[in-house]
C-alpha positions, 0 to 999 in steps of 0.5 A, a space after each residue: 500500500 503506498 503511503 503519502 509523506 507527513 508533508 503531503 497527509 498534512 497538507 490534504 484536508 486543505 488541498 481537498 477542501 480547495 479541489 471541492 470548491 469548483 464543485 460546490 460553488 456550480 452545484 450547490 445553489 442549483 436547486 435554488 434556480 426556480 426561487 432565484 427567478 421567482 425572487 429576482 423576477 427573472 427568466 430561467 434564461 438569465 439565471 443559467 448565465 450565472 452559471 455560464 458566468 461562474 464557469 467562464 470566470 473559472 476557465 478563464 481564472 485557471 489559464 491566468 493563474 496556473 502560469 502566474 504560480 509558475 513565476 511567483 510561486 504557489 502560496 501567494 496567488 493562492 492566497 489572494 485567490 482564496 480572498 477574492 473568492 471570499 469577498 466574491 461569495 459575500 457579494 452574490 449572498 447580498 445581490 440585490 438584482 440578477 446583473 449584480 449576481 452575474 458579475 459576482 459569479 464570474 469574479 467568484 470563478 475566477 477567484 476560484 480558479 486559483 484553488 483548483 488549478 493550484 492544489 494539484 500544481 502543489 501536489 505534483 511539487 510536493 509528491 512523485 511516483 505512486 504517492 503522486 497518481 495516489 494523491 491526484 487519485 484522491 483529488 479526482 474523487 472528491 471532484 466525483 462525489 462532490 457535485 453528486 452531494 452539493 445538490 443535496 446540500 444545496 436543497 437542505 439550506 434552501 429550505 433552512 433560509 433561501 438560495 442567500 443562505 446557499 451562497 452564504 455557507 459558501 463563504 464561510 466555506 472559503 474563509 476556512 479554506 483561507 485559514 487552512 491555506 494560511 496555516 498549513 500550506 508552505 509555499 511549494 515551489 522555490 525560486 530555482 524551479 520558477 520560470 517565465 510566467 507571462 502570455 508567450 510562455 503560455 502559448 508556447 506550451 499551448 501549442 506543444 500539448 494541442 500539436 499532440 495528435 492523441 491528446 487532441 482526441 482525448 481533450 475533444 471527448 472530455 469537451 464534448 462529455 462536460 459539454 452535456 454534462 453541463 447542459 443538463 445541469 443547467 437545465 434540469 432544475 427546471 425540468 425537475 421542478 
């Protein structure tokens, strides 16, 4: 059986936390689609486009800040991400209108962003061989069980409080993964391994990965499948409801 390092069993609560926020944040307020329309006075068009808006800002995040660690290290975008989504999160719980709810949904997934794309950056720094597939095995599981359990939740405090309350226990869940990263993440990446972090470097290594014949055809297929994916999960709380 393979163990992890003391460092690394140390670091992942924090890291797992950080790799289920994506998931929380689109899947936990879903339920709360036909209130947010009725409250808001909103088609079911323009409350999909927070989602839209969440998931852009979350791609969007992840292509900025993955190669800006790569330069200034992993602890301190790390940690202004994990802030921004903090304030991010506070500003969807008291939106007063949908325009307001939507720009706080793309700064929440940009800010997000950073949680994602940097934990497992941190694990490969940190861990090789078996402890590293194990560690990113770990994380793949959580991103699974995550949005099957974040609906549920999402339902319970939409009974307790309204969809404000939703976005609410999302922040408090930031502020912890702040203090967790704040007190149990070193910074991972010493100034001897950083390199250039701006636009050329980025395409350059886009154009090596994309020139890749077989791992063209595997990122088409896992475009195509979240494509549905997503498709349904914006859809069918109405549906269902």
């Amino acid at each position: 059986m393979v163990s992890l390092p003391p460092t690394m069993r140390r670091m992942l609560p924090v890291l797992a936390m950080l790799s289920a926020a994506g998931p929380l944040a689109i899947d936990m307020y879903l339920p709360a689609f036909p209130a947010l329309s009725r409250e808001l006075g909103v088609p079911a068009s323009q409350v999909q486009l927070t989602l839209t808006a969440f998931l852009l800002g979350l791609a969007l995040g992840q292509l900025c800040i993955g190669p800006l660690s790569d330069g200034w290290g992993r602890r301190r975008p790390l940690l202004a991400g994990t802030a921004a989504c903090f304030v991010a999160s506070l500003a969807c719980t008291f939106a007063p209108d949908i325009h307001t709810l939507t720009l706080a949904r793309f700064a929440q997934g940009v800010s997000g962003a950073a949680g994602v794309v940097l934990a497992r950056a941190i694990i490969a720094d940190t861990t090789r061989g078996p402890a590293l597939a194990k560690t990113m095995g770990i994380m793949m599981m959580i991103g699974g069980v995550a949005p099957i359990t974040a609906p549920a939740v999402g339902s319970l405090l939409l009974g307790l409080g309204g969809w404000r309350t939703v976005f609410g226990v999302l922040a408090l869940a930031v502020a912890l993964m702040f203090v967790g990263v704040w007190r149990r993440l070193p910074e991972t990446l010493p100034p001897s391994a950083r390199h250039g972090s701006g636009l050329r470097e980025l395409l350059r290594g886009a154009r090596g990965v994309l020139g890749e014949r077989v791992f063209l055809g595997y990122l088409l297929t896992n475009v195509g499948a979240f494509a549905a994916l997503f498709a349904y999960i914006s859809a069918s709380p109405f549906v269902l409801q």
